[in-house]
N, C-alpha and C positions, 0 to 999 in steps of 0.2 A: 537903309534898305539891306534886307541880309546878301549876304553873298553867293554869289553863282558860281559855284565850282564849275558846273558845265561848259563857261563858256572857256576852259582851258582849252576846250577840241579848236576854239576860234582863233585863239590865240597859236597855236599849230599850224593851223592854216594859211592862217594872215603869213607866220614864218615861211611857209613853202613858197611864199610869192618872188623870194631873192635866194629860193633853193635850199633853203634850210630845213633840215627835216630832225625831229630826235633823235639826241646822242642815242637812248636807249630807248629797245618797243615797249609801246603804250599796250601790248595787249602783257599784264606782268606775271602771267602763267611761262613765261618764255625768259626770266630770268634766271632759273635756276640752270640751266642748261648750259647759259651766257656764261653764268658764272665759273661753274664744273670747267669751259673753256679757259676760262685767263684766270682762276688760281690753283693754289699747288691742292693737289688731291685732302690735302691732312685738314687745312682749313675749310676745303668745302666739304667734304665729310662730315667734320665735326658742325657744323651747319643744317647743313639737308639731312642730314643721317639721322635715323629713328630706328625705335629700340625693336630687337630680331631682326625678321624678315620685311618690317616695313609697315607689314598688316595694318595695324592701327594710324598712321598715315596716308594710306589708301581708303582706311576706310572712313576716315575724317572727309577726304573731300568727294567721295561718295555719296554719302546723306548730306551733303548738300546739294551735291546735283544731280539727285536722285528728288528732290524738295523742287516742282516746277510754279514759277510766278503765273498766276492769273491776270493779264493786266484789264483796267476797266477802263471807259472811252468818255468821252465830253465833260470831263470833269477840268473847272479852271486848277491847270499848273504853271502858270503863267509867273505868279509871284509864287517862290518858295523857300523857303527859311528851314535849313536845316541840323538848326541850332536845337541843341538837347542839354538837361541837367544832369547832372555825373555827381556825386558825393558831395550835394551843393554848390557844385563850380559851374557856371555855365559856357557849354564848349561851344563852338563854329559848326560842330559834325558829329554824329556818335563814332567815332575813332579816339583811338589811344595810341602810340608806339607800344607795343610790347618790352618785358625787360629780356633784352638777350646778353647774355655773357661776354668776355673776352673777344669784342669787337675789332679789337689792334689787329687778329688775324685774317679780318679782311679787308683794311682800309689803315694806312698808320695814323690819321686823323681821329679814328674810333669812336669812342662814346661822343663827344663834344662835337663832331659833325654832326650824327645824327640828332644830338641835341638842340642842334642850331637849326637845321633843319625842322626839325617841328617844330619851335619856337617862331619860325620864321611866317609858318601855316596856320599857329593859333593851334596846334593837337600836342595835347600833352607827352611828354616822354616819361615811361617807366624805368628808371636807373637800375639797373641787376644790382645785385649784391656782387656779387663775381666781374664786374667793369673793371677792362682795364687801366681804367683812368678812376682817380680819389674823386669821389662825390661833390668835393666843393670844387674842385675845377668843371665840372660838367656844369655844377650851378650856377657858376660865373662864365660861362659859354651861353648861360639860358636866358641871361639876364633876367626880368621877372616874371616869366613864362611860364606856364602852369606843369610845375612836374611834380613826379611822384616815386616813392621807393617803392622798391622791392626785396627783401628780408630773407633768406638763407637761412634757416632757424639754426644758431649754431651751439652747440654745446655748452660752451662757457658765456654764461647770463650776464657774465662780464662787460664782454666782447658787444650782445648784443644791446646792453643798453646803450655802450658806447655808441655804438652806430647809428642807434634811434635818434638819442642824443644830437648826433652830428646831422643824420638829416633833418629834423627839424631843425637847426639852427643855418644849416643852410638852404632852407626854404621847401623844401619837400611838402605839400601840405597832404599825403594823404600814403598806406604802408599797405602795401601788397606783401601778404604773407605766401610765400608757395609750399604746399604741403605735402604735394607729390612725388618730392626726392630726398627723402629719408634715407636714401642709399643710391647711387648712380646706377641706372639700369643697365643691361647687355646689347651694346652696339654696336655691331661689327664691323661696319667700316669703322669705327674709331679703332676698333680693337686689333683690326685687319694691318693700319696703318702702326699699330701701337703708340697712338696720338691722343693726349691729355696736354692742353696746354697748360692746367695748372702747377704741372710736374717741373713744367719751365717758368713756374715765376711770373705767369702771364694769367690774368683775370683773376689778380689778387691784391690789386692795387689800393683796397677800400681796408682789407686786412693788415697790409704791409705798414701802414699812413696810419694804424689803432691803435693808440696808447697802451688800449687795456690787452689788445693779440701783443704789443713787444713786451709788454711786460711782462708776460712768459717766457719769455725767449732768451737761452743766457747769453748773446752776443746780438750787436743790432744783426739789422737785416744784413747789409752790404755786408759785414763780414763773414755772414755763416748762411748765404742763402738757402743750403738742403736743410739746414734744422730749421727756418721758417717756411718752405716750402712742405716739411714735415707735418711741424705744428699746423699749420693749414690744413693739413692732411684729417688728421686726425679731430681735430673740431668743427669743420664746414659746417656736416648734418648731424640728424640725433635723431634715429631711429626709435627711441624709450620717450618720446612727446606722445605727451596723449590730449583731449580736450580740457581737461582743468587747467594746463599750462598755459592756456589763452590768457589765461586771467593775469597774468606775467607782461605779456604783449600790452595788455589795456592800462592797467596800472602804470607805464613807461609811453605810452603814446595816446597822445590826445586827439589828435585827428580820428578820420574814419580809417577804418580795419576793415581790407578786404581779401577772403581766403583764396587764394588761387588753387586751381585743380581739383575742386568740388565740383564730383558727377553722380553722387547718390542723393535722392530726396533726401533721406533720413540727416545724412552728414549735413546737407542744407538748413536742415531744420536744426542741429543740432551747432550752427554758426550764429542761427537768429538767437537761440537760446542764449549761447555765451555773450552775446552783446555787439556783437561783431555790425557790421555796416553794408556786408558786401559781401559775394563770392564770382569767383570768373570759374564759370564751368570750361573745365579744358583739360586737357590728357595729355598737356605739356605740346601738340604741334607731335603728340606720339612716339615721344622720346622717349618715355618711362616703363612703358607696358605693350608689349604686341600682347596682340589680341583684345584690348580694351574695346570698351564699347566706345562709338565717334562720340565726339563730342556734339554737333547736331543733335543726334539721337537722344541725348539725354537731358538736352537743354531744355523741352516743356516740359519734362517731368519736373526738374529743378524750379522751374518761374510757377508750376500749379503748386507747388510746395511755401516758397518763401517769396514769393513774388510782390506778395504785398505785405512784404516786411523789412527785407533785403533789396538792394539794386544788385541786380544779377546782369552783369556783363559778361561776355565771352572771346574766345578765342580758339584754336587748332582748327587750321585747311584753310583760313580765310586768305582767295589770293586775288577776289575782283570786288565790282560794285556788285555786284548783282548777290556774292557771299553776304555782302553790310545787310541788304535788301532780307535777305532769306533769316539773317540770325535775329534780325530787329521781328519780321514776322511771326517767330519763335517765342516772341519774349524777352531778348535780350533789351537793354538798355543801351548796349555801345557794345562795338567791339576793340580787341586789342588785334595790332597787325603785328605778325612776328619775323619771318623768316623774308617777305620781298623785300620790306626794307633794311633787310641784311644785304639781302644779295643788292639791290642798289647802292649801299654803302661800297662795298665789293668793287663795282663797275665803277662808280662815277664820284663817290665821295660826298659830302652833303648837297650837291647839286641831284646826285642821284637818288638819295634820302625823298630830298624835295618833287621828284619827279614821281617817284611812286604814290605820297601821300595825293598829290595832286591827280592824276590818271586814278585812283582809286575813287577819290570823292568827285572828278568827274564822272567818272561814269556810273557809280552812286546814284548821283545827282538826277544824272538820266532816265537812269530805271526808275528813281521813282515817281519823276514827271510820266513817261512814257508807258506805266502802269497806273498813272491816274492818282498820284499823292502830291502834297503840297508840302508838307511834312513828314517826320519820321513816325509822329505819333497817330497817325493815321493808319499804319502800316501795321495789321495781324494776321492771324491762322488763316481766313478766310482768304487771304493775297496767295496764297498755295495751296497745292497738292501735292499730294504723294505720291509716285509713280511707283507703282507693286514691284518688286524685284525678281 
């Protein structure tokens, strides 16, 4: 029998009956706040903080709930399975962990909690390229859990086949390319604080651990950290990648290829072209670009383009059930969660990890019994509207 996220709310309950109530709240729009409270300004910054004014992260969680659910009535939800397929893996839930960077600065447990924490849920973890912890120890935190990389396209072809290399061999079965930071965009509370943790040697632990990044380097790490912190510097991104270089990516990895940060039809179409498997429409969670278009907004255009060619997954604003509900309506196949389960990391360490995913596909679960689904794949354009601005 599939499984009932829902009935976490019972599980809650039953706990209050000897006064126990959640370390953190279950409503996870009220973590970021939490967090801003108990750590230092630099690491929630570098966290919550998006690029200008914000704009573009406003207006990610705007077109979504500006997008109102229609629910419909006497329809058996009684049994519901909201198990979905993902790049032929079949998951418990359309959820993924997002890849987010340099983790250690909000939890010293870092990547490998959150690791264990999804592993522990059955949802995949997406490994940053920038983790502060080496890939095979996150592997071996996941034991055989379904994760997946995430790629940094870095200058030296060296470096990156190395990595490829390394995450397939440590089980990765599937390579999220991100395409939207070619250059680190302008954000001012990082800037404000003058806070870059890779300048400190932090969220470069996949690089430090790379045969082919030391063999650059004329002294190891430990003894000349600012000239590997340099070298870093200088090869992360690469601005001069253009679409042919995919052909690079596929050649070096046999798994499926999915582009992250594709919000134009055309560029969608032009990923099905190259061969690719997948795009995550997303505007990075709005760290790249004020003023960008949300990411909502551009998501049917994206699924009426490659939708039946590509599995088009998404992410940026996602922070409830009722988000999973809306982007799945859209089109989406799954989302990735990005920033609550940071800040749960943050608060409470893989217990907090696990409390997010769970309170998510709770109340998931809910909307879409309580809007008349039994599954995900029930769930379209028709389940919304648009409310006029």
């Amino acid at each position: 029998m599939a499984q009932h996220w829902a009935d976490f709310q019972y599980e809650i309950y039953l706990n209050g009956m000897t006064g126990a109530v959640p370390r953190l709240p279950t409503d996870l729009t009220r973590l970021e706040e939490l967090t801003a409270r108990r750590l230092g300004p630099g690491p929630v910054g570098y966290v919550a903080g998006s690029a200008g004014d914000g704009s573009t992260a406003r207006a990610n969680r705007a077109a979504l709930e500006r997008r109102r659910i229609v629910p419909r009535m006497l329809r058996d939800v009684h049994e519901r399975d909201l198990s979905v397929e993902v790049l032929g893996r079949e998951l418990p839930a359309p959820l993924a962990l997002a890849p987010v960077g340099v983790l250690s600065i909000m939890h010293p447990d870092a990547e490998p909690a959150a690791a264990r924490a999804a592993a522990a849920q059955g949802v995949p973890f997406v490994l940053s390229s920038a983790s502060s912890t080496p890939m095979e120890d996150v592997a071996r935190a996941m034991g055989d859990a379904e994760r997946w990389f995430q790629l940094y396209w870095s200058k030296d072809r060296e470096v990156t086949r190395s990595f490829l290399g390394r995450a397939r061999t440590a089980g990765f079965t599937a390579l999220f390319v991100t395409l939207d930071t070619p250059l680190l965009a302008w954000r001012p509370r990082d800037l404000d604080q003058a806070y870059l943790p890779f300048l400190h040697g932090v969220g470069t632990a996949n690089y430090f651990t790379d045969p082919a990044f030391t063999a650059g380097l004329a002294r190891p790490v430990h003894e000349d950290p600012n000239a590997a912190v340099l070298h870093f510097v200088n090869l992360f991104a690469d601005p001069a990648k253009t679409w042919p270089d995919l052909a690079f990516l596929r050649e070096n990895w046999s798994g499926p290829i999915v582009l992250k940060g594709v919000l134009h039809p055309d560029d969608a179409r032009l990923a099905a072209d190259a061969g690719m498997d997948g795009v995550v429409v997303s505007n990075h969670g709005g760290r790249q670009i004020a003023g960008s278009v949300a990411a909502a907004d551009a998501l049917p255009r994206v699924v009426e383009a490659v939708g039946d060619r590509l599995t088009v997954l998404f992410d940026s604003g996602v922070r409830t059930g009722d988000d999973v509900f809306k982007a799945l309506a859209l089109g989406a196949r799954a989302v990735l969660l990005g920033r609550p389960y940071a800040y749960g990391l943050g608060l409470d360490g893989q217990a907090g990890v696990e409390h997010v995913i769970r309170c998510l596909l709770a109340e998931f679960d809910l909307t879409l019994a309580l809007s008349g689904h039994a599954a995900p794949g029930s769930v379209g354009a028709a389940d919304l509207i648009e409310e006029s601005v």
